[in-house]
N, C-alpha and C positions, 0 to 999 in steps of 0.2 A: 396432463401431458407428461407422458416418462418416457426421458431420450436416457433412460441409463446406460441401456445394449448399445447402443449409438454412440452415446458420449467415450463409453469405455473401448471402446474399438478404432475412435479416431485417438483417444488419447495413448494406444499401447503404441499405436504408429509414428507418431509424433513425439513419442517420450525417447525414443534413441537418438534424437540429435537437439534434448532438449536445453544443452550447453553451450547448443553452437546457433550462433545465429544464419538465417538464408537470406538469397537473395543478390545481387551482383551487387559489392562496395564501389560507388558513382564519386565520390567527393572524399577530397584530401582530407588530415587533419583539421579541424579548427578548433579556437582557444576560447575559453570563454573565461572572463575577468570575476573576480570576486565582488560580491555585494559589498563587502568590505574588509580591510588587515584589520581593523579595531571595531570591536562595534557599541555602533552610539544609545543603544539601547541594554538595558542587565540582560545579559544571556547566564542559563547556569548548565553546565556540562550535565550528562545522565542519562539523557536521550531526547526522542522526540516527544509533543506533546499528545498525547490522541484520547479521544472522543469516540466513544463504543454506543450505537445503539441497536435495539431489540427491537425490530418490527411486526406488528401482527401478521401469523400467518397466510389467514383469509383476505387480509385486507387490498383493494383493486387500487392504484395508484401510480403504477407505470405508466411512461406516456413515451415507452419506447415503440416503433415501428413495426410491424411484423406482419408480411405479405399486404400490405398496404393499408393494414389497419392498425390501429394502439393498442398495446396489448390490454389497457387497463378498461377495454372496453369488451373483451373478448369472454365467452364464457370461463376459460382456463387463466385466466393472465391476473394471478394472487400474487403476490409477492412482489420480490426485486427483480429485474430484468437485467438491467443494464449498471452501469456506471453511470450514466448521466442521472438516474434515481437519485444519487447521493445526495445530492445540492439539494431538494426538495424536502429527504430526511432530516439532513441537519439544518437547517433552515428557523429562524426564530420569528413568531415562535413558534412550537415543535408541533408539528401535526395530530393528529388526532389517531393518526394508526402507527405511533411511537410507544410504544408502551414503557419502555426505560432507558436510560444512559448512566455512563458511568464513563469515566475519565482514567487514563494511563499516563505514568512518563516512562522510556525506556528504548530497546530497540524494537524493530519492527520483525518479528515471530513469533507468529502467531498460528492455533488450529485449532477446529473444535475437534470433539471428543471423532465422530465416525472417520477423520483424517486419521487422530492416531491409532485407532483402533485397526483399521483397516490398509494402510499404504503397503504393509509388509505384503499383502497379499497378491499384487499385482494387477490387481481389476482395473487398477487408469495407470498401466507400463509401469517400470522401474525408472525412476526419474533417481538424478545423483545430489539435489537436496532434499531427497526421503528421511526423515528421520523426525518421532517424536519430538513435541515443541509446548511450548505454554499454552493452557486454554485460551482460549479469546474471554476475555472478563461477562461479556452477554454467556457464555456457554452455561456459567455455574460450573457445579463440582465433575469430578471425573467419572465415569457411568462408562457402560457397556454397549452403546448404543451403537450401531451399524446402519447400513443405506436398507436393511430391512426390516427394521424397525423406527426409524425416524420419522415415523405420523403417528405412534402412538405419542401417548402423554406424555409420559419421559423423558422424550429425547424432543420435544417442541423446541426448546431455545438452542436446538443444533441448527434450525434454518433461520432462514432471513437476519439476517443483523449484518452492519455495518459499519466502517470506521472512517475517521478524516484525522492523520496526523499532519501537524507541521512544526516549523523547526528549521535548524540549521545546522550545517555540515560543516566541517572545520577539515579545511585539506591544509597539510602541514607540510607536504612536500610536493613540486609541480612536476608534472609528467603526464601522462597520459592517463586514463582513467575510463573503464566504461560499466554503468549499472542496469542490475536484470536483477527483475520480481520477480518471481515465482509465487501466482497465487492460484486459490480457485476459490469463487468463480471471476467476478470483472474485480478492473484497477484500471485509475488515472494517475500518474507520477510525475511529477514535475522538477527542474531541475532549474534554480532561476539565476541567474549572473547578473552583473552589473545592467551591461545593455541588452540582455538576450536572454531566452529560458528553450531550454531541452525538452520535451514530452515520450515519453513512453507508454501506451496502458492496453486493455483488452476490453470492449465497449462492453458487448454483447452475450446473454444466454444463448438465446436461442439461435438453431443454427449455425449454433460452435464448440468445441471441446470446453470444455469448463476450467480445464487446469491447464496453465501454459507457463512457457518461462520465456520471458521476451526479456531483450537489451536495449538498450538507447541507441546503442551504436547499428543496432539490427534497423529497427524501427526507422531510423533516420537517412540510411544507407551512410555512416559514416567509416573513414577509415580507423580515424582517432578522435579523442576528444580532449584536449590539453586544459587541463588546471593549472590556475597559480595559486601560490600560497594565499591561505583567507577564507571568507565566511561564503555560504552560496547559501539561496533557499531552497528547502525543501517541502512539497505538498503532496500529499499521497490520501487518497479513497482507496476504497477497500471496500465489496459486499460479499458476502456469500450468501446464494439464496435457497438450494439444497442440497442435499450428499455432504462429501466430505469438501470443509473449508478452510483453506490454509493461504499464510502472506508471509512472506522471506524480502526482504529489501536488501540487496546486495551489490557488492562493487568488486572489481579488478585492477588492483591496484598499479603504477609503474612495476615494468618488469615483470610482475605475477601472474601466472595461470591460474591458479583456483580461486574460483567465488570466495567471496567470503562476508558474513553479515556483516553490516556496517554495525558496529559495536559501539555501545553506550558514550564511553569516553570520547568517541568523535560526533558524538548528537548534541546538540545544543538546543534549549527552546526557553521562549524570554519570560523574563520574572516581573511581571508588574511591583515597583515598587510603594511604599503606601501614601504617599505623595502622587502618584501618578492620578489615581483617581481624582482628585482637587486637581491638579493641573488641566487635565479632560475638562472638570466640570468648568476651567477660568478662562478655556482655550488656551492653555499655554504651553502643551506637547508637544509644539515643535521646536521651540524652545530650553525644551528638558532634551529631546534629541540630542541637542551641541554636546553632549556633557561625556566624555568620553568613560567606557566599563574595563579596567583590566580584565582580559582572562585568560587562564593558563594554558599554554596547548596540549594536544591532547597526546598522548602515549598511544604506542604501537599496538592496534588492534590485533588480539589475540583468537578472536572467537571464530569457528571455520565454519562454511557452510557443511 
């Protein structure tokens, strides 16, 4: 199945308003509370935590939908499909058409090699966070590979592979705030508060542009979305399952117009300390919870989309 003529024709159309969100805003601002101003478990500033795996190419294991049948039952349906895939990939323990993983901490930007190779050229529009970025850790090293050559040898670990970050966000000033991925191909995003969590993501291959740039505040039909000072969670999947594959996790800060990547300094993700494990094993982690973590806030995000 190659929707590339497809893909790349609905994405030139769709990459000029790929900044702005559609759609009629229905609902006022709402505020959503921090998980917490302190938190009761070691966080260490840096980034998020994420979790990279490399799926066999051939392998059938989607049990996403498609004209009323699963795709992993279909002569063509190899690979990743959907985002709901993810859960099954990361899944312990690790399936049998996993072939490797490998662990990150940091921000979320990421592509393999035919993204960078290829974005300058216009084939999926000019989008306005186009720009070279770090390999995705499954990709391996930097190579020449393109979308017409990525079933040779070569270039095999540009497809299927996926990720699951998480983590926590440190918002140090309260105002209004709204965050847009930019991936290809699916993502589910989540955004958690005290009593309530946000969602954002792109389920599906088939039967949709592969590369999008979606907002919370699109997604949600919101007007605003009000932060206070404090921790919130963060959950993010990520697959890419052919062509070019790219993940940008970004926000809009009070008063700011330009995206901008949420930068290390405000990513947090927690540090089991070596005590934890014997507490686990005596049951007595909820306990180790009370025990309050200084940490520093974070400095002014510099890095732009």
């Amino acid at each position: 199945m190659n929707n590339f003529l497809l893909k790349a024709a609905i994405l030139t159309a769709k990459a000029a308003v790929a900044v702005a969100f559609c759609g009629q805003v229905q609902a006022a601002p709402v505020s959503l509370s921090p998980l917490f101003s302190s938190p009761s478990v070691l966080l260490e500033a840096g980034g998020l935590a994420g979790t990279w795996y490399k799926v066999q190419n051939v392998a059938k294991f989607s049990e996403a939908i498609w004209n009323g049948e699963t795709i992993k039952n279909t002569s063509w349906g190899t690979g990743i499909w959907a985002a709901s895939d993810i859960a099954a990939i990361a899944a312990d323990p690790r399936p049998s058409y996993v072939t490797g993983s490998t662990t990150t901490v940091g921000a979320v930007s990421f592509a393999n090699n035919i993204y960078n190779n290829t974005f300058a050229s216009g084939a999926f529009g000019t989008w306005q966070p186009d720009h070279a970025r770090v390999l995705a850790p499954t990709v391996g090293a930097a190579n020449d590979c393109t979308v017409s050559t990525q079933d040779t040898a070569g270039c095999a670990n540009e497809q299927n592979y996926a990720a699951v970050f998480t983590g926590f966000l440190y918002v140090a000033k309260q105002g209004l705030y709204d965050f847009g991925v930019f991936a290809d191909d699916v993502f589910s995003f989540s955004l958690s508060g005290l009593n309530s969590a946000f969602g954002v993501g792109h389920e599906a291959v088939a039967g949709s542009p592969g590369r999008v740039f979606e907002t919370l505040l699109g997604q949600n039909s919101l007007e605003g979305l009000e932060l206070i000072r404090g921790f919130y969670g963060i959950d993010l999947s990520y697959a890419n399952r052919l062509e070019a594959g790219v993940i940008d996790l970004a926000w809009q800060e009070p008063g700011q117009t330009p995206w901008r990547i949420i930068g290390e300094p405000d990513l947090f993700h927690q540090v089991p300390e070596p005590a934890t494990l014997v507490l686990l094993t005596l049951g007595l982690l909820g306990l180790w919870g009370t025990r309050i973590r200084r940490v520093i806030a974070a400095p002014a995000l510099t890095v732009a989309v």
